[in-house]
C-alpha positions in Angstrom: -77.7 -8.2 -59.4 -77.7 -10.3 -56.1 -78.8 -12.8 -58.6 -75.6 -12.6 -60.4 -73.6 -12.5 -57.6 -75.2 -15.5 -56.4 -74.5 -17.3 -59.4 -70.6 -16.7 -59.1 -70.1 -17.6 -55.9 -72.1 -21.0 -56.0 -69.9 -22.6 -58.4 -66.6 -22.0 -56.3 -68.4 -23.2 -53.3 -69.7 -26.2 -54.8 -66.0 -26.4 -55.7 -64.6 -26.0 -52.5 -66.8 -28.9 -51.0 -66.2 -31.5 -53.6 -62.3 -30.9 -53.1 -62.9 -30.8 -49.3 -64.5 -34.2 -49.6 -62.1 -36.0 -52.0 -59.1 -34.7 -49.8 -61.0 -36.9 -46.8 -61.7 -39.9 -48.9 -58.1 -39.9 -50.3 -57.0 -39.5 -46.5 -59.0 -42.5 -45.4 -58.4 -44.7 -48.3 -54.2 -44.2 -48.0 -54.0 -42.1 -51.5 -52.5 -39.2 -49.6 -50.0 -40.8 -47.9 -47.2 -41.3 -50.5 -48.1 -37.6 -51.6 -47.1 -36.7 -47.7 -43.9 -38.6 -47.8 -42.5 -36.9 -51.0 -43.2 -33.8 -49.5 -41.4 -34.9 -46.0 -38.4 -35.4 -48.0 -38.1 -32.4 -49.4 -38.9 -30.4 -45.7 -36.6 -32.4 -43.9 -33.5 -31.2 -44.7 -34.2 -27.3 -45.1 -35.9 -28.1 -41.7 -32.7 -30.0 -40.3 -31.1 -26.8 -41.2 -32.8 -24.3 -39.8 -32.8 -26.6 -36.6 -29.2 -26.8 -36.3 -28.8 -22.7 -37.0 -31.0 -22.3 -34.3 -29.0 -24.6 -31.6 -25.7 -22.7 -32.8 -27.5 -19.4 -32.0 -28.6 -20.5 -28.7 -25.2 -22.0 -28.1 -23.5 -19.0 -28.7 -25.8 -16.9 -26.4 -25.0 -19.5 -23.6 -21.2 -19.5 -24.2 -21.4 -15.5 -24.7 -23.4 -15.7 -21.0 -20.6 -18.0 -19.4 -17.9 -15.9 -20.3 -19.4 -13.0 -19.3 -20.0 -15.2 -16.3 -16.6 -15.8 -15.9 -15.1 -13.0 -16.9 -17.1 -11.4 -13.6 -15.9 -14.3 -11.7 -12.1 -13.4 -12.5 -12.9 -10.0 -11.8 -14.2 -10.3 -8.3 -11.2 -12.6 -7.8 -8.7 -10.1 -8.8 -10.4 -7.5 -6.6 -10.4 -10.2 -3.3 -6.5 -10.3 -4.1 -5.8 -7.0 -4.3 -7.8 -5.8 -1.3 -5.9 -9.1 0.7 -2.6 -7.6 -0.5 -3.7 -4.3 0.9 -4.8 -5.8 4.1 -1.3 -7.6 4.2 0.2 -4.2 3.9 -1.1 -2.6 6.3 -0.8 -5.8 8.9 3.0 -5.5 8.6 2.8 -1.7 9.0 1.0 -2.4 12.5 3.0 -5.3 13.2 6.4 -2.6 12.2 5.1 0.0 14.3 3.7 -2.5 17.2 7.5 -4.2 17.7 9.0 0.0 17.3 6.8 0.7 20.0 7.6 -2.2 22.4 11.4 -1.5 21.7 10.8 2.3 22.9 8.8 1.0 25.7 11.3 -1.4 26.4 14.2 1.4 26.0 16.2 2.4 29.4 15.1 5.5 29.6 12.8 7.6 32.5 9.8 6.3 33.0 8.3 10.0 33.1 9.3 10.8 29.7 6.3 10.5 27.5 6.4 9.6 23.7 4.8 10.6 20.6 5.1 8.0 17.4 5.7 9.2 14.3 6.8 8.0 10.5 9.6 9.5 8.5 8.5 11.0 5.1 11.3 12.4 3.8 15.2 13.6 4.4 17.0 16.2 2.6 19.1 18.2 5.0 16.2 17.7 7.2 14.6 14.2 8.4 10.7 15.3 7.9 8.1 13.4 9.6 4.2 13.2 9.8 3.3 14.8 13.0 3.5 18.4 13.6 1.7 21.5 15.7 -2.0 19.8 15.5 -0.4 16.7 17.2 1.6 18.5 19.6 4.6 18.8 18.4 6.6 21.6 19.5 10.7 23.1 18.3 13.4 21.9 20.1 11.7 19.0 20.9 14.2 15.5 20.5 13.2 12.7 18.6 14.5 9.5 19.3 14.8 5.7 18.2 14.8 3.7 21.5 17.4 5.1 23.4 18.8 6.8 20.5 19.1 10.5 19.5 17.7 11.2 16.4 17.8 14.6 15.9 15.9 18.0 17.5 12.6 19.4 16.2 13.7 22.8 14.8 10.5 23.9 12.8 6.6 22.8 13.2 3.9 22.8 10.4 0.1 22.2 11.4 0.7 18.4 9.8 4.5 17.9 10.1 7.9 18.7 11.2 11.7 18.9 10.4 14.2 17.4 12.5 18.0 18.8 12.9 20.1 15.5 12.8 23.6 15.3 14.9 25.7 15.4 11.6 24.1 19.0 10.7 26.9 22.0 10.9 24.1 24.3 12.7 23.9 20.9 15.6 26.1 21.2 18.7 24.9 18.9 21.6 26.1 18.9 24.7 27.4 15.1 25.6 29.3 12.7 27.5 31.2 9.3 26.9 29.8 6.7 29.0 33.0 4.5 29.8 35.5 7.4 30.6 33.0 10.2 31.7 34.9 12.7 28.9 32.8 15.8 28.3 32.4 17.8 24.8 30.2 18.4 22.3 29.0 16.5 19.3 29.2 18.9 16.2 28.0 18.0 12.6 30.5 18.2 9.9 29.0 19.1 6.2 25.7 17.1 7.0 27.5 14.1 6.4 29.1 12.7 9.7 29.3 14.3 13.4 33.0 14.4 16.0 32.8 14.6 19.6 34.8 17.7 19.6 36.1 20.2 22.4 37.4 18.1 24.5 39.8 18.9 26.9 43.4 16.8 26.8 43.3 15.7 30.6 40.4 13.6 29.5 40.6 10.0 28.4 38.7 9.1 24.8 38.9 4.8 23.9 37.7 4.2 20.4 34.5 2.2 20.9 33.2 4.2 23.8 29.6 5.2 23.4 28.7 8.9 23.8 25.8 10.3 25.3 23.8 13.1 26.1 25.4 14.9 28.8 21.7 16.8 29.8 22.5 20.0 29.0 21.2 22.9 27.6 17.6 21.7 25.6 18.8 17.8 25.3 17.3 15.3 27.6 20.0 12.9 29.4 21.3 9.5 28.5 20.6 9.7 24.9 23.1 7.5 22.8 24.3 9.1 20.1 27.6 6.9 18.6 30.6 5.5 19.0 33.9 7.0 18.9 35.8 5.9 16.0 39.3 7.6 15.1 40.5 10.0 18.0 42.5 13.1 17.2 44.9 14.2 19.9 47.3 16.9 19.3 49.3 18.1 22.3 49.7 21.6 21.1 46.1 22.2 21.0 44.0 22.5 23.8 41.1 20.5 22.3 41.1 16.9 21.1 38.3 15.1 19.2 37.1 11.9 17.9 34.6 10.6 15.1 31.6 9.8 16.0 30.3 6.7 14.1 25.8 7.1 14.2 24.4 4.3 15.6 21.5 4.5 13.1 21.0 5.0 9.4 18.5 7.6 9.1 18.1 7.1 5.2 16.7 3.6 6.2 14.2 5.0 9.6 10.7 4.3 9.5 9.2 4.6 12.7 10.5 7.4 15.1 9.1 9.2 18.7 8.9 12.5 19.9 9.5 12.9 23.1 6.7 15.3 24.8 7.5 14.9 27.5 
């Protein structure tokens, strides 16, 4: 048996060797070579192929890696822009409420009174803005624009509070014109405009003349509220009266103060 076995695998050795050997003399004597280059042809261009696959592959991972590259790039730059615009925002808000406050400061009004700013965030009937009980804010407190009367706090939330403007039916304020010293009351008509109303004949009213807060009953003194526009005299009547015309546009108000003070 090992005899047999022996006797099979002999031969291909002896095989093997003998190949072995005339592969080494073909090599040294040159017989090989042609063989080599006939077979170079052939590789070359399935190898040229495969080569150039391979540098589009890689190629297209780079170019896949710079756009994501740059896609991140644009991203971050859009972010830096938006969080500039932001940052522009709110420099103009302080810069807004900055000059609103060296204007109050700057108003000629007591030095004692003290001031509480605030924004306007909505008018209906009422002008609403964003400070209320938590920051002190209390009813029939008067909010002002500079020297200006803006209106009287007439109810308080924890967060905010309305204000009763001088064209309201329900406002009646106690004032003054400051050229001829007339005395009345500024009454709202339909929540639309305001007259300076109940005043007595024997007193003199110029269109043009300011009118003020006289400092009665819960106003403070010396607040500006208009000018008089068309005055109403009728001799039969006890009363005369003139339009007021508001100094301020209260749709357009952005930065008020409370007085607290």
């Amino acid at each position: 048996m090992e005899k047999e076995s022996t006797g099979k695998v002999l031969p291909l050795f002896l095989f093997l060797v003998a190949i072995s050997l005339l592969l080494i003399l073909a090599e040294n004597f040159g017989v090989i070579k042609p063989m080599r280059q006939v077979v170079e042809r052939l590789i070359i261009p399935t190898k040229t192929s495969i080569y150039r696959t391979w540098q589009g592959v890689t190629g297209g991972f780079s170019n896949l890696i710079s756009w994501r590259v740059g896609a991140q790039r644009i991203a971050d730059l859009e972010k830096q822009v938006r969080e500039l615009s932001v940052l522009t925002v709110r420099l103009q808000v302080l810069e807004e409420e900055n000059k609103a406050l060296r204007r109050q400061l700057e108003a000629p009004l007591p030095p004692t009174l003290k001031f509480l700013p605030a924004k306007t965030i909505g008018l209906t009937r009422y002008l609403t803005i964003d400070k209320g009980g938590e920051d002190g804010v209390r009813e029939e407190m008067m909010v002002v624009s500079e020297n200006i009367l803006v209106g009287k706090v007439i109810k308080v939330t924890p967060k905010t509070a309305q204000v009763l403007l001088p064209s309201d039916p329900e406002s009646k304020i106690p004032s003054r014109t400051i050229k001829t010293g007339a005395h009345g009351l500024v009454v709202g008509e339909f929540g639309t405009k305001a007259v300076f109303d109940k005043v007595l004949q024997k007193e003199v009213l110029e269109v043009g003349d300011l009118v003020a807060t006289s400092g009665e009953g819960d106003y403070a003194p010396d607040l500006l509220i208009g000018r008089l526009g068309k005055i109403e005299k009728i001799p039969v009547e006890p009363f005369q009266k003139g339009e007021i015309v508001s100094l301020l546009d209260f749709g357009k108000l952005v930065n008020v103060f409370v007085i607290v003070k």
